[in-house]
C-alpha positions as CSV (number, residue, x, y, z in Angstrom):
1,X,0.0,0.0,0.0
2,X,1.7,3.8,-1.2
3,X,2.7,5.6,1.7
4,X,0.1,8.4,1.0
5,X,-3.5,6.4,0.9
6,X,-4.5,5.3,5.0
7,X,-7.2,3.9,6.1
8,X,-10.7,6.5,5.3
9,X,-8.5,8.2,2.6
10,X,-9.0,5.4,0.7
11,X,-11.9,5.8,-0.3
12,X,-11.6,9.1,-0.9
13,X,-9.0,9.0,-3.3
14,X,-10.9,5.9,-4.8
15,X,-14.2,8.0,-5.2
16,X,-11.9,11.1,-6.3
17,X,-9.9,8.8,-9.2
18,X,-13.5,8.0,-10.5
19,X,-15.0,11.9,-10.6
20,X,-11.8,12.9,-12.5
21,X,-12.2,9.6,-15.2
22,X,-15.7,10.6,-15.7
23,X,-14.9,14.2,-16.2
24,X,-12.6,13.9,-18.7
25,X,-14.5,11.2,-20.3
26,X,-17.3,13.2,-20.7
27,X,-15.2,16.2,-22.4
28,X,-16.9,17.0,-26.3
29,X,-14.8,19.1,-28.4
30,X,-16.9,22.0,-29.2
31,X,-16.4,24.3,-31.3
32,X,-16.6,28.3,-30.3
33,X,-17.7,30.7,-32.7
34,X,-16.2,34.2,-32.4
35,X,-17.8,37.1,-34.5
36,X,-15.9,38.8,-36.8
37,X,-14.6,41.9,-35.6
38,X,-15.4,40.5,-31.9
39,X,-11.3,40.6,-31.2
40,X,-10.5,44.1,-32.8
41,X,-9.7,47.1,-30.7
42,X,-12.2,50.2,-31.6
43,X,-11.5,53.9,-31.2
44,X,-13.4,55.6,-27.9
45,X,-15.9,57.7,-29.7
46,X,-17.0,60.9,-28.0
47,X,-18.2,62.4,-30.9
48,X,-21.1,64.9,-30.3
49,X,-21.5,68.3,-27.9
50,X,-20.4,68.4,-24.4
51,X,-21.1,71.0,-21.3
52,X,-19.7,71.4,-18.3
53,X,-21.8,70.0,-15.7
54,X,-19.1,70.6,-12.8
55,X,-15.9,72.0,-11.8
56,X,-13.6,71.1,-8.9
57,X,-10.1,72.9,-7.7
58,X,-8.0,70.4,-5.6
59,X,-11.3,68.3,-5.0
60,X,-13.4,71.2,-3.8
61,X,-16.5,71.7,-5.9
62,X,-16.6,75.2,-7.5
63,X,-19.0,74.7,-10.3
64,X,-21.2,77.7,-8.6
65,X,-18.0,80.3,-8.0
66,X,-17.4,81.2,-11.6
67,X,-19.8,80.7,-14.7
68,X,-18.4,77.3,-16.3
69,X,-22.3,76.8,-18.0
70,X,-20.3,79.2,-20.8
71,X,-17.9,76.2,-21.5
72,X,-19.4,74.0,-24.9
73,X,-17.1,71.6,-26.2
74,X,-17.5,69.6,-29.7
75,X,-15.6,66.9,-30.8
76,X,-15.7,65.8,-34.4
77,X,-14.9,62.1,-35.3
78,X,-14.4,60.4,-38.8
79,X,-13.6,57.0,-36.9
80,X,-10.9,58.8,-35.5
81,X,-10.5,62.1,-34.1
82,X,-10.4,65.0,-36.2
83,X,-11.5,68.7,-35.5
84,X,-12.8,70.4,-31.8
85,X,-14.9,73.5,-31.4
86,X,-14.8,75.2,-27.8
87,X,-17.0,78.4,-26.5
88,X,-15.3,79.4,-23.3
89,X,-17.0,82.9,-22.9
90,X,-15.1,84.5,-20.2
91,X,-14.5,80.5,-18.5
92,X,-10.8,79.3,-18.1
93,X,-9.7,76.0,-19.6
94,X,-6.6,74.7,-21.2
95,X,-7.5,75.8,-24.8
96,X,-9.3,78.9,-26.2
97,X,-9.3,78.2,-30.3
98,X,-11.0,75.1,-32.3
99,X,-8.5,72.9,-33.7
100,X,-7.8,69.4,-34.1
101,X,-7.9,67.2,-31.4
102,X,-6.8,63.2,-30.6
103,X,-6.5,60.5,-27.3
104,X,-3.2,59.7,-26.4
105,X,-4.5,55.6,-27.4
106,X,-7.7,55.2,-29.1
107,X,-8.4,52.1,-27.9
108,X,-7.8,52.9,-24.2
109,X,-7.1,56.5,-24.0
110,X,-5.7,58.3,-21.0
111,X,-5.5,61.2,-22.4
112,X,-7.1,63.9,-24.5
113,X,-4.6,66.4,-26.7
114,X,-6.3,69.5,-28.3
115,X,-3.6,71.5,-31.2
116,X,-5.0,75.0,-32.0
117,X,-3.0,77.7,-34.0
118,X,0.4,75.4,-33.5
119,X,0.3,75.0,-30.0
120,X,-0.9,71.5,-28.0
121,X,-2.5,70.8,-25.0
122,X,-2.6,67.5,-23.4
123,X,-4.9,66.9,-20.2
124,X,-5.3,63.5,-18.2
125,X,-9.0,62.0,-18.3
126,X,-9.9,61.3,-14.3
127,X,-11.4,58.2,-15.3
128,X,-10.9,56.1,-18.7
129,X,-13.8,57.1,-21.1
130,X,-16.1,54.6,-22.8
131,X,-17.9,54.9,-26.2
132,X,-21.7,55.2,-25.6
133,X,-21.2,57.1,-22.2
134,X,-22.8,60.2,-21.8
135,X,-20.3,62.2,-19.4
136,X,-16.6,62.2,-18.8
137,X,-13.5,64.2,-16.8
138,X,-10.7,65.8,-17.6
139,X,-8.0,66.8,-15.0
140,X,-5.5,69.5,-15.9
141,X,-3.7,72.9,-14.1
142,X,-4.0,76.4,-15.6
143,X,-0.1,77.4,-14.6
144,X,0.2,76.6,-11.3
145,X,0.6,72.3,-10.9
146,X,-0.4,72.7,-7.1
147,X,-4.1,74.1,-8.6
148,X,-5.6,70.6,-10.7
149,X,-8.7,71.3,-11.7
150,X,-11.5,68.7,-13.2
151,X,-13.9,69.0,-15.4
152,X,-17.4,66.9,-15.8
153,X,-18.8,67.1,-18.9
154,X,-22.3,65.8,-20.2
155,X,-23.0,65.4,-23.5
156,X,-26.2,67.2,-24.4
């Protein structure tokens, strides 16, 4: 008798011996169908017109300080990124001029650049965006880095 089988173990290994025959007995090869397309990376699309829904400096809310409601954002896509238009009225954010725009990764983007009369912007998204949502955040500073401010937007 092996050294590792005693007495009430026996049986256990005897009844555990027969599950695993029957298992792999009972194994079909089936065959899995995977869409075409199912396995290819697709661009984030946030195409459409955004708003700013709320504003926070340093994590403090200050959406009702200053008049960020001014801020309209829209971002043009021809499966990619193309063109941007802003309205900032008198509302600070990282650019003032439409221009083209692009994600650092379309596929998983982390960032968001914006290039207006040959000068670029890049600011951080607070959370990855996904195609079909209808809001996301952008984190950037306006000069000082101790000052990061974040930006909801909604699409309307």
């Amino acid at each position: 008798m092996p050294f590792f089988v005693s007495g009430g173990s026996k049986t256990t290994l005897l009844w555990f011996a027969l599950l695993y025959g029957l298992g792999m007995t009972s194994c079909e090869d089936q065959s899995v169908t995977i869409p075409e397309g199912a396995l290819q990376e697709h661009t984030v699309d946030l195409s459409g017109q955004w708003h700013v829904v709320q504003v926070t400096l340093n994590g403090t809310d200050i959406t009702t300080v200053y008049d960020f409601e001014q801020i309209r954002l829209t971002l043009n896509m021809d499966q990619l990124p193309t063109d941007f238009e802003i309205e900032t009225g008198t509302a600070p954010f990282p650019v003032v001029e439409n221009g083209q725009w692009y994600y650092n990764d379309p596929a998983y983007p982390t960032s968001i650049s914006f290039t207006a009369d040959n000068h670029q912007r890049s600011v951080d998204f607070a959370a990855p965006p996904i195609s079909g949502d209808s809001s996301f955040k952008i984190s950037f500073t306006l000069g000082c880095p101790d000052n990061v401010y974040t930006y909801t937007f909604n699409k309307q």
